[in-house]
N, C-alpha and C positions, 0 to 999 in steps of 0.2 A: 504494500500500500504506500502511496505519496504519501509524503507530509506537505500540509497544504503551502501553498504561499505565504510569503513573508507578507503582502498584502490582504492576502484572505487572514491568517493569523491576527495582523493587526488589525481590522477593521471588526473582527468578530470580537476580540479583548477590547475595543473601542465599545461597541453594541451592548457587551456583559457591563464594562462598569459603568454606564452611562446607565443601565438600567436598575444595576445595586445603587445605585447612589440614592435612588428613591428611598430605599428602605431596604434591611433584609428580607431574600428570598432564598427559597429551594430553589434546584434546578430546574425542573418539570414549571413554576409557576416566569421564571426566568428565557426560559423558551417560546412560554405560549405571551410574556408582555412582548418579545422581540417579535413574533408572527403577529401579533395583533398591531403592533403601531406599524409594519410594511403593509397591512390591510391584504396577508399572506402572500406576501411575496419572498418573504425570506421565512425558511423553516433551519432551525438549527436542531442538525441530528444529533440524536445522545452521543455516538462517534466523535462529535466535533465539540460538542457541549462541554463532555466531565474532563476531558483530558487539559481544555483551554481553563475551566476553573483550578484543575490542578495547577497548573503551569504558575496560572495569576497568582495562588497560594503560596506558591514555592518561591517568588519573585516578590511577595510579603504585598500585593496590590489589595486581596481579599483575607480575611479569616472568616472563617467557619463553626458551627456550633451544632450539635445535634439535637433537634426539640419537634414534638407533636407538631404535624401538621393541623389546618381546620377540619380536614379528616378524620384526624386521630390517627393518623400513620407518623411513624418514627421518621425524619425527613433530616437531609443537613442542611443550614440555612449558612446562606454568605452573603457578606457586609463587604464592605466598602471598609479599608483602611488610608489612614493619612498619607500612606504611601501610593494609595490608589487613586485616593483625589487628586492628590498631584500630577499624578501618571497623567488622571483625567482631562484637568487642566492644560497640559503641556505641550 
């Protein structure tokens, strides 16, 4: 398998923390804000999703926490860090 583009990469890390910054989310609720504001034009596959929040974690942009969904399902939720803003910013 590719590893995607250094443009697709950054524009997809541009999408996630533009969309944590609103507030913490899961993944699954973090995918369906970014399909919902392209009016589904862009769908980001789990493929693309979890490994790009890893990435941002390891790179200190997000941290993470594990807590009930409004489901009641076990869900990780990721924030937005000072390092992320900045990121966001820049």
């Amino acid at each position: 398998m590719n590893a995607p583009s250094p443009l697709l990469a950054g524009t997809l890390d541009l999408l996630i923390l533009k969309t944590v910054s609103i507030g913490p989310m899961h993944g699954y609720a973090i995918a369906q804000h970014i399909q919902r504001l392209s009016n589904d034009a862009l769908r980001v596959e789990e493929g693309s999703l979890y490994p790009a929040l890893q990435r941002m974690q390891v790179k200190g942009w997000l941290a993470s926490e594990t807590k009930r969904s409004p489901t009641g399902r076990q869900a990780r939720y990721y924030r937005l860090t000072a390092a992320g803003r900045k990121q966001l910013i820049a």
